[in-house]
C-alpha positions in Angstrom: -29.3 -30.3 47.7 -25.8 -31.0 49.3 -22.5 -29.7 48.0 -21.5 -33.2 47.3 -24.3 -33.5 45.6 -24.2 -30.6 43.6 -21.0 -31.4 42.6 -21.5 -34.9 41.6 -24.1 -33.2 39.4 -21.5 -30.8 38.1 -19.1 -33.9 37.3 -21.8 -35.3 35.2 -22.8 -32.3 33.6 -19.2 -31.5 32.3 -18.9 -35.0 31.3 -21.8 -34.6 29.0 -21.2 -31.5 27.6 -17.7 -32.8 26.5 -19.6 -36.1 24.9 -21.5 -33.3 22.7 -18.1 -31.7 21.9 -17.0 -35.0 21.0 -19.1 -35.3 18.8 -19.3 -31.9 17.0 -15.5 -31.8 16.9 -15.6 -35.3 14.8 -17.7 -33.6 12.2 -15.6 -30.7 12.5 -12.5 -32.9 11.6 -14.1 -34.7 8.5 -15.5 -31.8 7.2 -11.9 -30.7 7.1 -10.0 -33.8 6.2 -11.5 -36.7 4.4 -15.6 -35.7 3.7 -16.5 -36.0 -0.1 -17.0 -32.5 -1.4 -20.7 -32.4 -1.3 -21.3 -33.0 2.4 -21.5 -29.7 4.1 -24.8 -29.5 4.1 -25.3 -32.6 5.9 -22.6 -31.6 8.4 -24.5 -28.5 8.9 -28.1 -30.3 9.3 -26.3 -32.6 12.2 -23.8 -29.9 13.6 -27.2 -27.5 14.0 -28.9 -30.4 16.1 -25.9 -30.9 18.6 -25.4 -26.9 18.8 -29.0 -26.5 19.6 -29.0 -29.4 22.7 -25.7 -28.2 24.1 -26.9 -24.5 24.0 -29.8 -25.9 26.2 -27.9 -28.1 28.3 -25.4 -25.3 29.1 -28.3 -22.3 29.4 -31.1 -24.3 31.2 -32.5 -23.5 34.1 -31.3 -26.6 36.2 -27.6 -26.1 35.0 -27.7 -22.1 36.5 -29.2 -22.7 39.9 -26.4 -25.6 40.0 -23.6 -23.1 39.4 -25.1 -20.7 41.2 -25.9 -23.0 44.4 -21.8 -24.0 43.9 -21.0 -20.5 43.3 -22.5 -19.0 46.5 -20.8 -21.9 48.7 -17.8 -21.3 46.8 -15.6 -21.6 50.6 -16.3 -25.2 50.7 -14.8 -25.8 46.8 -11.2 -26.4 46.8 -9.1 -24.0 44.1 -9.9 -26.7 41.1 -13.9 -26.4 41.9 -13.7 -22.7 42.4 -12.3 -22.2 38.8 -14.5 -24.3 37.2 -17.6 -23.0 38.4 -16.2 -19.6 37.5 -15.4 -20.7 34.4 -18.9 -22.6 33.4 -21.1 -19.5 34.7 -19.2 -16.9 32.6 -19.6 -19.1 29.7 -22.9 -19.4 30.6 -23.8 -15.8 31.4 -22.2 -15.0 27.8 -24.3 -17.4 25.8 -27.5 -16.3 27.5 -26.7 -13.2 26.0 -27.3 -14.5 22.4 -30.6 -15.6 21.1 -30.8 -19.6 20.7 -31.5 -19.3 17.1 -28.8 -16.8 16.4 -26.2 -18.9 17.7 -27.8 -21.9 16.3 -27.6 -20.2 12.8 -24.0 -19.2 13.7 -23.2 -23.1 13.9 -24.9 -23.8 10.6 -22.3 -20.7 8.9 -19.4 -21.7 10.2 -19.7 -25.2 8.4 -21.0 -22.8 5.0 -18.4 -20.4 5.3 -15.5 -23.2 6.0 -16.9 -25.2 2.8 -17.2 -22.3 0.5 -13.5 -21.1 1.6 -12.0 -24.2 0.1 -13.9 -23.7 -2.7 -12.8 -19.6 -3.3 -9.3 -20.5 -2.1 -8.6 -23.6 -4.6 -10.0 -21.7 -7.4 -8.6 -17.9 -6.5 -12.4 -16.6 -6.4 -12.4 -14.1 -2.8 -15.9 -13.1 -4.4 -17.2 -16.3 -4.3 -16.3 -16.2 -0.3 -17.1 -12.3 0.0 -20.6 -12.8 1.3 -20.4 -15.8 3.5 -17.5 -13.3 5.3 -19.2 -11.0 4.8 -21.7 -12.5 7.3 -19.1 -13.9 9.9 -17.8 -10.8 10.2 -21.0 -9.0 10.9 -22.1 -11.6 13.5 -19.5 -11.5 15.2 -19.9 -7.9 15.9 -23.2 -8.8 16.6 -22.5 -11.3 19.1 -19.6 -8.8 20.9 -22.3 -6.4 21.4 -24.1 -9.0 23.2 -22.0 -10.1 25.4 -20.3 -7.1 26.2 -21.8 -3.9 25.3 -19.7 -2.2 27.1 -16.6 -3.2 25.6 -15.2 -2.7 21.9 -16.2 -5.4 19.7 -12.6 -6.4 18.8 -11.3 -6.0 22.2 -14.0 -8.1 23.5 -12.9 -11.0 20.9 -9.0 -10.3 21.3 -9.9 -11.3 25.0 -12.0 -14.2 24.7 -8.6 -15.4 22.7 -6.1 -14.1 25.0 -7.8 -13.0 28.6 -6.7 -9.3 29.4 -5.6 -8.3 25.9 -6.8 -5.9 23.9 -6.1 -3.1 21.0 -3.9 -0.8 23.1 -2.0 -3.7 24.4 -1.6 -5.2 21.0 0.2 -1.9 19.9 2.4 -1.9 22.1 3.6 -5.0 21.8 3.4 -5.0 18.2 5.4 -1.2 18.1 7.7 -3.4 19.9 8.6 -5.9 17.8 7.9 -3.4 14.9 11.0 -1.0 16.5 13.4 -4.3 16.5 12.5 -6.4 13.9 12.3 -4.0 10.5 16.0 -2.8 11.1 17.3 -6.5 11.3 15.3 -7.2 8.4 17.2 -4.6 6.7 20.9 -5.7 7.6 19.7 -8.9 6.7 18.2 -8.1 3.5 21.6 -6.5 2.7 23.7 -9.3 3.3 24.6 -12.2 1.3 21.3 -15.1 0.8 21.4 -18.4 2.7 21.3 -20.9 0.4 18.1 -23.1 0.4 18.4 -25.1 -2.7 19.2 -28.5 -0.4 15.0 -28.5 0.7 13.6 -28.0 -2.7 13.4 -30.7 -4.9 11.2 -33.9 -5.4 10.0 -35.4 -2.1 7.3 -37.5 -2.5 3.9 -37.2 -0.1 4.7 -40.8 1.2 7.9 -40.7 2.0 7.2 -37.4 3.5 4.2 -38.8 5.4 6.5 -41.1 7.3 9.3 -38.4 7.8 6.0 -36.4 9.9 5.3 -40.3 11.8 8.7 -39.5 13.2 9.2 -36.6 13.9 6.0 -36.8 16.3 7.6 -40.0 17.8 10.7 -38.0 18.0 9.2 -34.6 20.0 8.0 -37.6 22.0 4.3 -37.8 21.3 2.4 -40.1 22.9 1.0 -42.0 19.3 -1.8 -44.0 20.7 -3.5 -40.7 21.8 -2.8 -38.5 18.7 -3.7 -39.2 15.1 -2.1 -37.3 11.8 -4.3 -35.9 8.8 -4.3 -34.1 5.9 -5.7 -30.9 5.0 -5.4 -27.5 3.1 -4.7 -25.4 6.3 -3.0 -27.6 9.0 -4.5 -27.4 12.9 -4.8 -29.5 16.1 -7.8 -30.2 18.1 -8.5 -32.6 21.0 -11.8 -34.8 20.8 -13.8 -34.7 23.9 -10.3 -34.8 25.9 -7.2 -34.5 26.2 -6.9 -38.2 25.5 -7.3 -38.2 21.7 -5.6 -35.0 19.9 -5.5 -34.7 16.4 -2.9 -32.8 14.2 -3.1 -32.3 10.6 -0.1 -31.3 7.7 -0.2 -30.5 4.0 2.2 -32.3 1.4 4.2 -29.7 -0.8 6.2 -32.5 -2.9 8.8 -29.6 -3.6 9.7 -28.5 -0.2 9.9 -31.2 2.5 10.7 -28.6 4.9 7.2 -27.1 4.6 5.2 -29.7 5.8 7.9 -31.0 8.2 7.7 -27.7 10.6 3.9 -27.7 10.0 3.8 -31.1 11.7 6.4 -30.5 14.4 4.3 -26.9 15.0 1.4 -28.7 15.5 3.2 -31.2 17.5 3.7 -28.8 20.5 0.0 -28.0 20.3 -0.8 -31.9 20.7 2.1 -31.8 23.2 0.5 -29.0 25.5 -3.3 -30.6 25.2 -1.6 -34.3 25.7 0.2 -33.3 28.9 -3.2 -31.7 30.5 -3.3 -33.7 34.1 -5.4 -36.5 34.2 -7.6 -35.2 36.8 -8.8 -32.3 34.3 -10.4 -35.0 31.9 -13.8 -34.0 30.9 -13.7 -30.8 32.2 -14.0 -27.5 31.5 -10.1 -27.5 32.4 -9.5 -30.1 29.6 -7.2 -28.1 27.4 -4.8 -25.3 26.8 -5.7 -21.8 28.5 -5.3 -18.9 25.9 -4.1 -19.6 22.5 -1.3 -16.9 23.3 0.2 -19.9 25.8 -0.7 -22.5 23.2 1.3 -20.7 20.5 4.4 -20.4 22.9 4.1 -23.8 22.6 3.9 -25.1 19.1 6.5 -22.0 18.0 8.7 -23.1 20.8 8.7 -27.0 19.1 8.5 -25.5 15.6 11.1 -22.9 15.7 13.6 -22.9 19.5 14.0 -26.4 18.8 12.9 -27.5 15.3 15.1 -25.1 13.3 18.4 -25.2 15.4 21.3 -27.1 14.0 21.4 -29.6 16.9 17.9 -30.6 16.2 19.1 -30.9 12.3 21.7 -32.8 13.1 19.3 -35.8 15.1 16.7 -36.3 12.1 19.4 -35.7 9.2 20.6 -39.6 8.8 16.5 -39.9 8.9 16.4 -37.9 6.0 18.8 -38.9 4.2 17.8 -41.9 4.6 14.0 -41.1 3.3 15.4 -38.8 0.6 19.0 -40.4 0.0 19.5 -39.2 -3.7 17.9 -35.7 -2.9 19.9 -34.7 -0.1 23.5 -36.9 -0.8 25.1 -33.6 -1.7 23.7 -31.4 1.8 25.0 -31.7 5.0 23.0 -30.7 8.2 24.6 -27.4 8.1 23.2 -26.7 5.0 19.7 -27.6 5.9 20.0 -25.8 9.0 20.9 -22.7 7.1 18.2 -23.4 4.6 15.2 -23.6 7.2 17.0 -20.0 8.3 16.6 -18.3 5.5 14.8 -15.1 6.5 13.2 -13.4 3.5 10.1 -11.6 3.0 7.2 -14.2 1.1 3.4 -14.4 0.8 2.4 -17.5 2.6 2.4 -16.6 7.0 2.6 -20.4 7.2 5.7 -20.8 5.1 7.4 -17.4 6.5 10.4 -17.5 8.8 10.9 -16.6 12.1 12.3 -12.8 11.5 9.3 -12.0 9.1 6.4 -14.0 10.8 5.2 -11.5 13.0 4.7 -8.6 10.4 2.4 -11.0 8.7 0.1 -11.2 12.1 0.3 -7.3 11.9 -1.0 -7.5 8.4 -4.1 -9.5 10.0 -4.2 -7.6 13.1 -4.5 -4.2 11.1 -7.3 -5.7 8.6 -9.1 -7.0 11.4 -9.4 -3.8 13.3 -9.9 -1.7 10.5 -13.0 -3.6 9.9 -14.7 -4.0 13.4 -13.8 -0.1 14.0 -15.8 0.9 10.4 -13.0 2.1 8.2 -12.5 -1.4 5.6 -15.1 -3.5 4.2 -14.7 -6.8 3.5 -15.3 -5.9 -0.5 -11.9 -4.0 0.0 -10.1 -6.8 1.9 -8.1 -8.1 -1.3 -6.6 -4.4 -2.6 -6.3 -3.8 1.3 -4.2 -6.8 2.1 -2.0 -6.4 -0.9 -1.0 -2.8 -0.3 0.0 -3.9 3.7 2.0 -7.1 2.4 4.1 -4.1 -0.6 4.1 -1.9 2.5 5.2 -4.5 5.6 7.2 -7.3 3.6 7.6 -5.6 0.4 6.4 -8.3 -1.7 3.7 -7.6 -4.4 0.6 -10.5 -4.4 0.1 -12.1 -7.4 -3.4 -13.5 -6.6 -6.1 -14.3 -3.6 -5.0 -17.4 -3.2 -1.9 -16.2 -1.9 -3.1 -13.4 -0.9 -6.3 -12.9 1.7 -7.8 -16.4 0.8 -4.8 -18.2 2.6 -5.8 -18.8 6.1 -8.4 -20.7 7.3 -9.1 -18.7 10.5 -11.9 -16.2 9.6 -14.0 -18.7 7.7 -13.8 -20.8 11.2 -14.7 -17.2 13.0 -11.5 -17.1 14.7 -11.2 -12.9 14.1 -9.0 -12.1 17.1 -6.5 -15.2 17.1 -3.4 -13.9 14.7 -2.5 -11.8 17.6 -1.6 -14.6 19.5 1.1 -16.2 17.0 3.1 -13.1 17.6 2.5 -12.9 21.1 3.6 -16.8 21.4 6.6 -16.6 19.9 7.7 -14.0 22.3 6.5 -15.8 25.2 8.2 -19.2 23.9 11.2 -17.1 23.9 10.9 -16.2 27.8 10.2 -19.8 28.0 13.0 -20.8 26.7 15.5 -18.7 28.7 14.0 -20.0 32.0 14.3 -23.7 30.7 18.2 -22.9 29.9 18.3 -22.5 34.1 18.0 -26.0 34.9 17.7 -27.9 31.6 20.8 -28.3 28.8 18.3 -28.3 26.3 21.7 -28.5 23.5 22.3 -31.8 24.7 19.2 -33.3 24.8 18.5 -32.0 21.2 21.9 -34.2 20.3 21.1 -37.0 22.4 17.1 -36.9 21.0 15.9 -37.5 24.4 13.0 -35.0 24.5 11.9 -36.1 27.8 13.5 -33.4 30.1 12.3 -31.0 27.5 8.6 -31.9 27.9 9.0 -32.9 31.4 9.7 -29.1 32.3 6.7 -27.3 29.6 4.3 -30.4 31.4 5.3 -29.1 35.0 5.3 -25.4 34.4 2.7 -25.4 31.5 0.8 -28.2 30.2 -0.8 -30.1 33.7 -2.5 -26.8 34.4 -4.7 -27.4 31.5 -7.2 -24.5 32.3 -6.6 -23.7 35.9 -4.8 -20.7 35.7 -4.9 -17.3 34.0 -2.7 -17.2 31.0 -0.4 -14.2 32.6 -0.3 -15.9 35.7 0.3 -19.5 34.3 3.4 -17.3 32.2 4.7 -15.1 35.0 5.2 -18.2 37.4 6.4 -20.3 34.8 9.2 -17.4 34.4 9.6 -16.1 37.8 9.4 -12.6 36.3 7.4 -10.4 33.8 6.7 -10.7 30.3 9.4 -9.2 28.6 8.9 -8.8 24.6 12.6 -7.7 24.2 13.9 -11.2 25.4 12.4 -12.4 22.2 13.8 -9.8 20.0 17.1 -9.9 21.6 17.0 -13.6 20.7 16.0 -12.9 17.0 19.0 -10.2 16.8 21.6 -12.9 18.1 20.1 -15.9 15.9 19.8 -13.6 12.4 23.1 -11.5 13.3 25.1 -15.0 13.6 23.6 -16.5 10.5 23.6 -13.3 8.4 27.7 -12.9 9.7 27.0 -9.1 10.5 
């Protein structure tokens, strides 16, 4: 076998394992959205089949003498070949690790797990979920001492979610933000309330549904290639490529604002997965890097740009016009000051940008607690509620609201929260940089998004998978990560609106 051969078989190969992904994702996205109630099952039956023929696809003998054969004539690869060989064989070499029916079984829990978590949330029964997390949790120790026994478990899966990062890294970024963020809570929690009576009201789901059609069209999202949903924790996904992303919201008919940032949050997601390079289609490239560099993304859209007053003052004649006897009495001002509001709440979704963070900590502490030995998931509930009196200061009033709320650790994403933090901060950096050669103000006033996006596509988005997360970050920036550059930002944004 040639090298040109071998990587016309590597071309095919990629392009078939992103055909099963296709496919598993679809089922993923139904299950979540629109399936009747009493589907799972079936999901699980066909998701179990696909999981079992792409674990032998990516794991059989023809695929690792191909990547091997590529790997040791890695000098005739260019830079894009090198990286997705090394890519595909540490995938590989990871799931050879775990026993085909163990990870088959692990597809066949998530869709359990995922069904049964809707259930427990909608009806505030954790017990009724307690054994099915139980069981995540446990397997994915399981699988972390697999693939790296060498490593600590949570370490190992803070890393597969961010590359390099791990527990001691975490606290210090987190003692960081901890240092900055409580004492401006407290000069804020001092001072006089924003007002955010002008959000709440009566908005109906339809009306709000076309308010979320255009703020998409707004951020400038390409509408042929990205669909919108509905479902009871919102999230984006790409199907098979970077050529059909889907976002989802959730309707709160007494807070328009609510589903409005959840939309143009999951926006910069699709954004960052849309604006992958062409060339990476059907690859193991095809998508964002870390989900560190993904959240810098969606919280830059969401809150940089989505919650300052020029961008409030673009959409307001759209809502006003959508909502005309709701809002005749507000003026952008007040709107902008309403999606401000910092206060401490119970919902991580709904919280504001001064707050958000200590509710990944609260995640981030439960999380660790229970891959180091010290919580059980029986004590999860009393756990969480004592950290959410202790961080925020706010007393849960039931599971719902309390540790049923996020999707994530029915999906097995244990390891991800830290990454919202960490994404604001980078978005932050991010935006700084962009300041250097973009007037970001003005485009926000003119709506035109395009040198916005043109700037995260050149230094972020094309690069789909190519580069290391810090390295994609650092030469975006021209200089390190700096955590402070997003605090600094927080103290001038909250100090301003606060008026101390």
């Amino acid at each position: 076998m040639t090298v040109i051969e071998a990587k016309e078989k590597l071309t095919a190969l990629q392009a078939k394992l992103s055909a099963y992904g296709h496919a598993s994702g679809i089922l993923y996205y139904d299950g979540v959205t629109t399936a009747p109630k009493g589907t799972a099952a079936n999901r699980a039956q066909a998701l179990a089949v696909l999981s079992e023929e792409s674990y032998k696809l990516t794991t059989g003998e023809e695929t690792v003498a191909l990547l091997e054969f590529l790997d040791e004539h890695k000098d005739e690869l260019d830079a894009t070949e090198q990286r997705i060989v090394f890519l595909m064989l540490k995938d590989i070499r990871q799931m050879q690790k775990i026993p085909m029916e163990e990870y088959i079984e692990l597809q066949r829990l998530m869709v359990e797990a995922s069904d049964v978590w809707h259930t427990a949330k909608e009806t505030n029964d954790f017990p009724l979920f307690e054994p099915l997390l139980e069981k995540v949790f446990a397997f994915y120790k399981k699988i972390a001492g697999y693939c790296a026994p060498e490593k600590d478990p949570y370490d190992y899966w803070l890393g597969e979610f961010e590359d390099g990062l791990d527990k001691a890294r975490c606290e210090e970024f987190f003692s960081t933000l901890r240092s900055r963020i409580v004492p401006l809570l407290q000069k804020v929690s001092a001072a006089k309330q924003l007002d955010d009576s002008c959000i709440h009201g009566s908005f109906p789901a339809a009306l709000q549904d076309e308010l979320s059609r255009y703020l998409m069209e707004t951020i400038g999202i390409d509408m042929a290639h990205c669909g919108l949903g509905t479902t009871e924790h919102p999230f984006t996904t790409s199907l098979g490529s970077h050529y059909d992303v889907r976002i989802t919201t959730k309707y709160q008919e007494d807070n328009f604002a609510s589903s409005m940032y959840s939309v143009i949050h999951e926006g910069g997601h699709a954004l960052y997965e849309l604006g992958v390079d062409d060339s990476m289609a059907y690859t193991v490239l095809d998508g964002g890097v870390s989900m560190g560099i993904h959240e810098s993304q969606s919280r830059f859209y969401e809150n940089l740009l989505g919650r300052s007053l020029e961008f409030i003052t673009l959409i307001f004649p759209k809502l006003q016009e959508l909502f005309p006897e709701q809002l005749k009495d507000c003026t952008p001002e007040d709107i902008y000051r309403a999606v401000n509001r910092a206060e401490p709440s119970l919902i991580r979704t709904e919280a504001d940008e001064l707050t958000y963070c200590l509710h990944v900590m609260v995640r981030y502490e439960l999380e660790k607690r229970i891959f180091a030995g010290e919580l059980s998931v029986h004590d999860l509930p009393a756990e969480w509620n004592r950290l959410y009196k202790e961080y925020l200061g706010v007393d849960v009033p039931d599971d719902t609201r309390g540790v049923l709320q996020d999707s994530h650790w029915s999906g097995g994403n244990i390891g991800y929260f830290p990454s919202y933090a960490l994404g604001s901060a980078y978005g932050a950096q991010l935006m700084r940089k962009m300041r250097e050669t973009v007037d970001v103000d003005e485009c926000l006033r003119s709506g035109n998004f395009e040198p916005i996006n043109a700037w995260n596509r050149e230094n972020i988005w094309k690069y789909g998978s190519l580069r290391k997360p810090m390295e994609l970050l650092e030469t975006a920036l021209g200089e390190k990560f700096d955590p402070t550059v997003y605090t600094d930002y927080l103290e001038k944004k909250f100090s301003a609106l606060y008026g101390f």
